[in-house]
N, C-alpha and C positions, 0 to 999 in steps of 0.2 A: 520504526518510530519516526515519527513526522519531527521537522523541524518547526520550533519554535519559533514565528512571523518577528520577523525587524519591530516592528510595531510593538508586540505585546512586550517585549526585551526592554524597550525605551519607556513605554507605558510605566512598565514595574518600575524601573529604573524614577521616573519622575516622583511615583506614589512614596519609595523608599526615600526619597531626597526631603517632599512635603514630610514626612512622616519623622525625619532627623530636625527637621527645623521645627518642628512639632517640640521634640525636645529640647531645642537652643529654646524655643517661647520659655517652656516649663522651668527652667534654670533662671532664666530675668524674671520672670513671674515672682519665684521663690525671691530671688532677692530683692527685689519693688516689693515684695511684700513684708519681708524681714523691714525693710529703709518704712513703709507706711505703720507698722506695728513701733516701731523704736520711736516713732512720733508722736505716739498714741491713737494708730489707726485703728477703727471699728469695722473687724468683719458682719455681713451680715448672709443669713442664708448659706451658711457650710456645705448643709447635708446636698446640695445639688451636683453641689462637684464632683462626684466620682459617676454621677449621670454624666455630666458631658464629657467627661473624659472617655468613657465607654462609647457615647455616641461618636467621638470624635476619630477612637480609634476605628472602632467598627466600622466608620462609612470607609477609610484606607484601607483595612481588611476586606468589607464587602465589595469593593472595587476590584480588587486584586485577584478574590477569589470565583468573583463573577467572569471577569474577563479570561482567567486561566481555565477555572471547570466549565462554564456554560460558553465556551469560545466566541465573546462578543469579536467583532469585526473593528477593525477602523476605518471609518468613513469619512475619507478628507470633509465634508462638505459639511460633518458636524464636526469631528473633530477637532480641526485646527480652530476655527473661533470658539471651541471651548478652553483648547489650551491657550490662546490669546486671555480670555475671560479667568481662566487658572490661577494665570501669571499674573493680568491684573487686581485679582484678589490678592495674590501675596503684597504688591508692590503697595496696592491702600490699606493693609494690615501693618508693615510698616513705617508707614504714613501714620497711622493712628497713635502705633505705640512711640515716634518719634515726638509724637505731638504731647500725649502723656508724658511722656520721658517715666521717670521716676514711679508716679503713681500708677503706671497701667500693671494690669498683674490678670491673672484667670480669676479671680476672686471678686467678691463684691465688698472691698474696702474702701471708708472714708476716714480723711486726715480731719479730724478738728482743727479747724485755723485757715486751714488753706482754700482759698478761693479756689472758684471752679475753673478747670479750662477752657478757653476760651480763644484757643489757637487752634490752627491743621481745619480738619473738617470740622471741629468746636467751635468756629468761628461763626457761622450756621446755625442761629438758634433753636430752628426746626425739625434738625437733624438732631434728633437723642439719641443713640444707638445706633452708628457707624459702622461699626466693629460688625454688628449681630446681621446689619446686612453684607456686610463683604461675607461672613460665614453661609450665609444666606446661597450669596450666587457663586462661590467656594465648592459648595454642598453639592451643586449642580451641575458644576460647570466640569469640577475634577473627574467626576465619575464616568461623566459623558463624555469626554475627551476619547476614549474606548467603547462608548456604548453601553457601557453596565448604567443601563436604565433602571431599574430594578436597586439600586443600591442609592443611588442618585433621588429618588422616587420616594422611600424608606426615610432616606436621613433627611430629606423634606419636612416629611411628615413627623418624622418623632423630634425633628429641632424643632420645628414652629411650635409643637407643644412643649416641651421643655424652655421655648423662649417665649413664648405669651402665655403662661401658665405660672408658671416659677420664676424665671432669671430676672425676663426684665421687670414684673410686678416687685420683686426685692430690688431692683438697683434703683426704681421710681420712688420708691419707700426713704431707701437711704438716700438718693439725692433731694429726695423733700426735703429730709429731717435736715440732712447740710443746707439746702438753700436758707431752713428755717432759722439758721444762724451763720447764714453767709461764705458757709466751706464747703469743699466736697472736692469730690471729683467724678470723670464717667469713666464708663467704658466704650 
């Protein structure tokens, strides 16, 4: 039996870490959502969530699985600026939801009352949808850090439908109807 390369050891190791804080998100999520609901926040758009959650998982699945069964390589010269790009995707995800505080959540909820944000990258009025590009070069960047092109490639393709098809056309929806009365919040 061949040893298992340093690389693909560390690889897992990173997917398994993004994949626990995956679950730290989903736990503030829950509770930013419980605190936006007790305020009398408005879900909109439900049924999409157990798509992205699926997509979500499966691109750390199909990473994982591509690298271990189809034996991608690692190849410092993509590699390392992808995990540079990785990390920086966590660090402006953080950034975002610091910037939300309270109202960020995986959902598409608005507070009646509350003004929008206008902090962190909010401050940017051009910039709608922050978040859906770090997931963006997230999508990208994680897979390829290993070379699971193919996975990387995939969860391109079914985000950017799932996010210009559904998500973001419902959070443009509900942040009209808040601008319409001067509240809201993004994502």
């Amino acid at each position: 039996m061949a040893a298992v390369p340093l690389s693909v050891v560390l690889f897992t190791v990173f997917v398994l870490a993004t994949g626990l804080e995956r679950i730290v998100e989903m736990v503030v999520s829950t509770r930013n959502a419980r605190w936006a609901f007790a305020r009398g926040g408005v879900e909109s758009n439900r049924r999409q969530m157990p798509w992205m959650v699926a997509l979500h998982v499966g691109m750390l699945l199909g990473a994982l699985a591509e690298v271990w069964l189809l034996g991608r390589p690692f190849l410092p010269w993509l590699g390392w600026p992808m995990l540079v790009l990785a990390l920086a995707s966590q660090a402006a995800r953080y950034w975002i939801i610091g910037s939300l505080g309270p109202r960020w959540n995986t959902r598409v909820i608005v507070v009646p009352g509350l003004p929008l944000v206008t902090r962190g990258p909010y401050r940017w009025p051009g910039l709608r949808h922050p978040n859906y590009i770090v997931v963006a070069i997230e999508g990208i960047a994680l897979p390829l850090v290993h070379t699971a092109w193919i996975t990387a490639l995939v969860f391109t393709v079914l985000n950017a439908v799932l996010l210009l098809a559904f998500r973001i056309p419902a959070e443009n929806r509900a942040l009209a109807a808040a601008a319409a009365i001067g509240t809201g919040t993004r994502t």
